[in-house]
Kinemage of the C-alpha trace (Angstrom):
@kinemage 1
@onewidth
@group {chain A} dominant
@subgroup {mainchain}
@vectorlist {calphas} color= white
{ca unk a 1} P 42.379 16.454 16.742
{ca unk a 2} L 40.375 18.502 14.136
{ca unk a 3} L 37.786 20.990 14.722
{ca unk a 4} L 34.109 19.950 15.249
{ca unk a 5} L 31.193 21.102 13.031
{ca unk a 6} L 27.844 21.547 14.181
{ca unk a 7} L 25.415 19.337 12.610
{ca unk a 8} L 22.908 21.374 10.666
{ca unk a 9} L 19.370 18.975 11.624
{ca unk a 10} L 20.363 18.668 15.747
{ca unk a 11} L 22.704 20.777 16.307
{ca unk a 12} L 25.081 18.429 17.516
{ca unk a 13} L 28.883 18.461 17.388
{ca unk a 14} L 30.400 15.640 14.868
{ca unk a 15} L 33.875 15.403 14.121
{ca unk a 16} L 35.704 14.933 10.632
{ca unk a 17} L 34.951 11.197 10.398
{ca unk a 18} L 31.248 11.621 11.478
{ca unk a 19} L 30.446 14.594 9.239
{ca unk a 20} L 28.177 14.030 6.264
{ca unk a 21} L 28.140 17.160 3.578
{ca unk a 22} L 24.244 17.970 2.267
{ca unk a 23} L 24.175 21.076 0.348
{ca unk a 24} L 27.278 22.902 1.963
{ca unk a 25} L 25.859 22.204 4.684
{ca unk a 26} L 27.421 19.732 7.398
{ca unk a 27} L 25.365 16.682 9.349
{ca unk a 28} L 25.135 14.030 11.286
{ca unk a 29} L 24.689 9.953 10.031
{ca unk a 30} L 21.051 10.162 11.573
{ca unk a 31} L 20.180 13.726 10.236
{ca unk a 32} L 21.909 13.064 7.012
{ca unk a 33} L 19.446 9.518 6.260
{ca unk a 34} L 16.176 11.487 6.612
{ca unk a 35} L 17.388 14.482 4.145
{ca unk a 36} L 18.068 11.844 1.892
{ca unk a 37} L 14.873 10.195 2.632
{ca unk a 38} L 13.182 13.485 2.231
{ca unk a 39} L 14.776 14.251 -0.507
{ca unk a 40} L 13.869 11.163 -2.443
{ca unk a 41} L 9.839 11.829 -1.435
{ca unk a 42} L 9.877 15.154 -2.715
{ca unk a 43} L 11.445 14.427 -5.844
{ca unk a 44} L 8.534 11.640 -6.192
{ca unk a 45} L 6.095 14.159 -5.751
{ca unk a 46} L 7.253 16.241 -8.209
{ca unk a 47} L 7.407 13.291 -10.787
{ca unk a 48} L 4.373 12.374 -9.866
{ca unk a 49} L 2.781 16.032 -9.937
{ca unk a 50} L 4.429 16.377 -13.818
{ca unk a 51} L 2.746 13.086 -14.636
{ca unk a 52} L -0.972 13.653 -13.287
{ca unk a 53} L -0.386 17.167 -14.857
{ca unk a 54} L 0.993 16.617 -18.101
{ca unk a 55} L 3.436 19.232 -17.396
{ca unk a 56} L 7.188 19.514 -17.301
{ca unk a 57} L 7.315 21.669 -14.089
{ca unk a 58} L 5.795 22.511 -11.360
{ca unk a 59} L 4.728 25.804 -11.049
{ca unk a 60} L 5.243 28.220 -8.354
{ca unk a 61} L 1.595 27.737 -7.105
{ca unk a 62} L 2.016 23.768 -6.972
{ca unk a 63} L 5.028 24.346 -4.892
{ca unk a 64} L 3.858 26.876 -2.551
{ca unk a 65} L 0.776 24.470 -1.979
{ca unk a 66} L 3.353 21.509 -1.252
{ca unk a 67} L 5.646 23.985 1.083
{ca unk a 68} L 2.037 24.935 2.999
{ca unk a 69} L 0.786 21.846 2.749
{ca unk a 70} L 3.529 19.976 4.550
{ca unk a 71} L 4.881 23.097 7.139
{ca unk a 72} L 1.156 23.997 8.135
{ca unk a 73} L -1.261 21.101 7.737
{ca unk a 74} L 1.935 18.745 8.612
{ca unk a 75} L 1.402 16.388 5.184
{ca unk a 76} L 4.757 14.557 4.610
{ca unk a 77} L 5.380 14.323 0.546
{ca unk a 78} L 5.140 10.516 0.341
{ca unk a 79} L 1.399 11.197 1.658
{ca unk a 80} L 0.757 13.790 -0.751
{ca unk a 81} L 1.606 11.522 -3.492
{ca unk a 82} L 0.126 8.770 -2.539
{ca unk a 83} L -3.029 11.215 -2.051
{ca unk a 84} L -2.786 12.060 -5.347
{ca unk a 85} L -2.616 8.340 -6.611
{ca unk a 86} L -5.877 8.106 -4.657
{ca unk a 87} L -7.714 10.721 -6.158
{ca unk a 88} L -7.021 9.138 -9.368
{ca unk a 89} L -6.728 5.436 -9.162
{ca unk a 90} L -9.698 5.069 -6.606
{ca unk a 91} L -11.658 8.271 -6.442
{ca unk a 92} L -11.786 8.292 -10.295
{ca unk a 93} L -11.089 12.217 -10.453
{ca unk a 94} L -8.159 13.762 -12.522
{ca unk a 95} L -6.041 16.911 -12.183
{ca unk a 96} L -7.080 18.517 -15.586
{ca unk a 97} L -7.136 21.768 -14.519
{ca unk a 98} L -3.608 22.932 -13.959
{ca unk a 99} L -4.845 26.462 -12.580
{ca unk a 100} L -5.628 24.746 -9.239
{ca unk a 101} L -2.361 22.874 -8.338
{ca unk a 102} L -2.835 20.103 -6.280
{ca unk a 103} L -5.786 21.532 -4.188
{ca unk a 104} L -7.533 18.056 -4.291
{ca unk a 105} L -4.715 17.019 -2.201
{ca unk a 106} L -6.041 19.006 1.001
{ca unk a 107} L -9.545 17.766 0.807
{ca unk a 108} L -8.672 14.259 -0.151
{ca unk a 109} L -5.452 13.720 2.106
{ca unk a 110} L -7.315 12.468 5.390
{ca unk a 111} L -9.473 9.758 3.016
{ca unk a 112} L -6.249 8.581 1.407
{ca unk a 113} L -5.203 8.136 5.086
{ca unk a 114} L -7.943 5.852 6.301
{ca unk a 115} L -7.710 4.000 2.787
{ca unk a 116} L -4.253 3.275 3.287
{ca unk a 117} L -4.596 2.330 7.063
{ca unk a 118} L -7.653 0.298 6.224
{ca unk a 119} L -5.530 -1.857 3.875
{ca unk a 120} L -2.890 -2.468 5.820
{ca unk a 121} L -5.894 -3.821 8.208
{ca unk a 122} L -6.358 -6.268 5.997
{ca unk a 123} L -3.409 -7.084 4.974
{ca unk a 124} L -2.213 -7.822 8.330
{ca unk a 125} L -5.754 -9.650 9.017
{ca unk a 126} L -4.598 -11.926 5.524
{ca unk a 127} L -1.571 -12.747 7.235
{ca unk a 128} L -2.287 -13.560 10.449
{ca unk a 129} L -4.994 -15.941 8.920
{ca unk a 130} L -2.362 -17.580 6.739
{ca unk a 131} L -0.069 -18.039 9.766
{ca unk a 132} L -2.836 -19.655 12.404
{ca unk a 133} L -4.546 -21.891 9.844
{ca unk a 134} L -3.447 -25.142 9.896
{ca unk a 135} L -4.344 -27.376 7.418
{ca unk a 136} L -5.933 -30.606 7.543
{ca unk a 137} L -6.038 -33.613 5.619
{ca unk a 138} L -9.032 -35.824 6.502
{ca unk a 139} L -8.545 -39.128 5.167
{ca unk a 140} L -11.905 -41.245 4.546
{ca unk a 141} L -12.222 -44.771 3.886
{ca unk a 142} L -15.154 -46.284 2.386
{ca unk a 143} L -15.482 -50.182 2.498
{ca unk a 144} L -16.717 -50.851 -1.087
{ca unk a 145} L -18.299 -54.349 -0.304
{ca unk a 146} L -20.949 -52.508 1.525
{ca unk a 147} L -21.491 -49.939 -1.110
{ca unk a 148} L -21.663 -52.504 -3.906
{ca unk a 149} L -24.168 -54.514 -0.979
{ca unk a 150} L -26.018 -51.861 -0.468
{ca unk a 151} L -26.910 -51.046 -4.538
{ca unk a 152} L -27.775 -54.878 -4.773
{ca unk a 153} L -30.379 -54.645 -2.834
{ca unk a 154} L -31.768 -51.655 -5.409
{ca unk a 155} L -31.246 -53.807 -8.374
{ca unk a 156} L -34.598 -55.346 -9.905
{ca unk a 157} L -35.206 -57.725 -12.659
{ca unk a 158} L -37.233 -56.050 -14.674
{ca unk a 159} L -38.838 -59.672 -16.190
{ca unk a 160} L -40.055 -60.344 -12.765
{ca unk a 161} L -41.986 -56.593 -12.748
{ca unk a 162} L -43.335 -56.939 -16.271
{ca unk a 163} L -44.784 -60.794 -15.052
{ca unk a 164} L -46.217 -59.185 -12.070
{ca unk a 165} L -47.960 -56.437 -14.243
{ca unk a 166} L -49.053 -58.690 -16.664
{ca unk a 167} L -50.560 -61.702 -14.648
């Protein structure tokens, strides 16, 4: 039996079989997933960031601002970027000036929030309205001798009016 490693994310101890290798660094299945998960966000952010900035980097200011961003305020990256598809798909606002980073991200964070969770209201609403509605099919039948009775009784001879007038 091989020595154990201790899993970098939970400190945990995984054998050989179990161990997952991040970095040089040695995890668990479960611990492993969300660095990849992470990893994948943050690298969306900064393709994102390049393409809102029209840059080919980020600069060191943009990533303090994401570090601070998501270790003090608690932001995760996929709700920075989808922040900053809000600011500029919705809010109409663009990130022209470079100088700033992604400041808008801090004001406009919490309103991307709602937004999103107000969608999936509806979305979910849409659903369930799709699932309970039942359709129905109301058949109506019309018997036509009493229609074509019915406008018989409307028709005039219009000889018989002009007499009447006349005499």
């Amino acid at each position: 039996m091989g020595r154990k490693s201790k899993c970098k994310g939970c400190d945990k101890l995984i054998g050989k079989e179990e161990k997952f290798v991040h970095s040089s660094k040695a995890y668990c299945k479960e611990c492993y997933d969300k660095i990849q998960v992470s990893g994948q966000s943050y690298n969306l952010l900064i393709k994102t960031i390049c393409e809102y900035l029209n840059i080919e980097r980020p600069t060191g200011l943009i990533l303090k601002q994401m570090k601070e961003y998501k270790e003090q305020l608690g932001y995760s990256y996929d709700g920075m970027t989808y922040a900053m598809w809000y600011i500029k798909t919705i809010e109409g606002k663009s990130f022209s000036e470079i100088k700033y980073g992604i400041a808008l991200v801090k004001y406009a964070y919490e309103r991307a929030r709602d937004y999103f969770n107000n969608q999936q209201k509806i979305e979910a609403s849409v659903q369930n309205n799709k699932e309970h509605r039942e359709e129905k099919v109301n058949v109506v039948k019309m018997n036509m001798d009493k229609v074509y009775a019915k406008k018989k009784d409307f028709i005039f001879n219009l000889d018989d009016l002009i007499k009447e007038e006349v005499d």
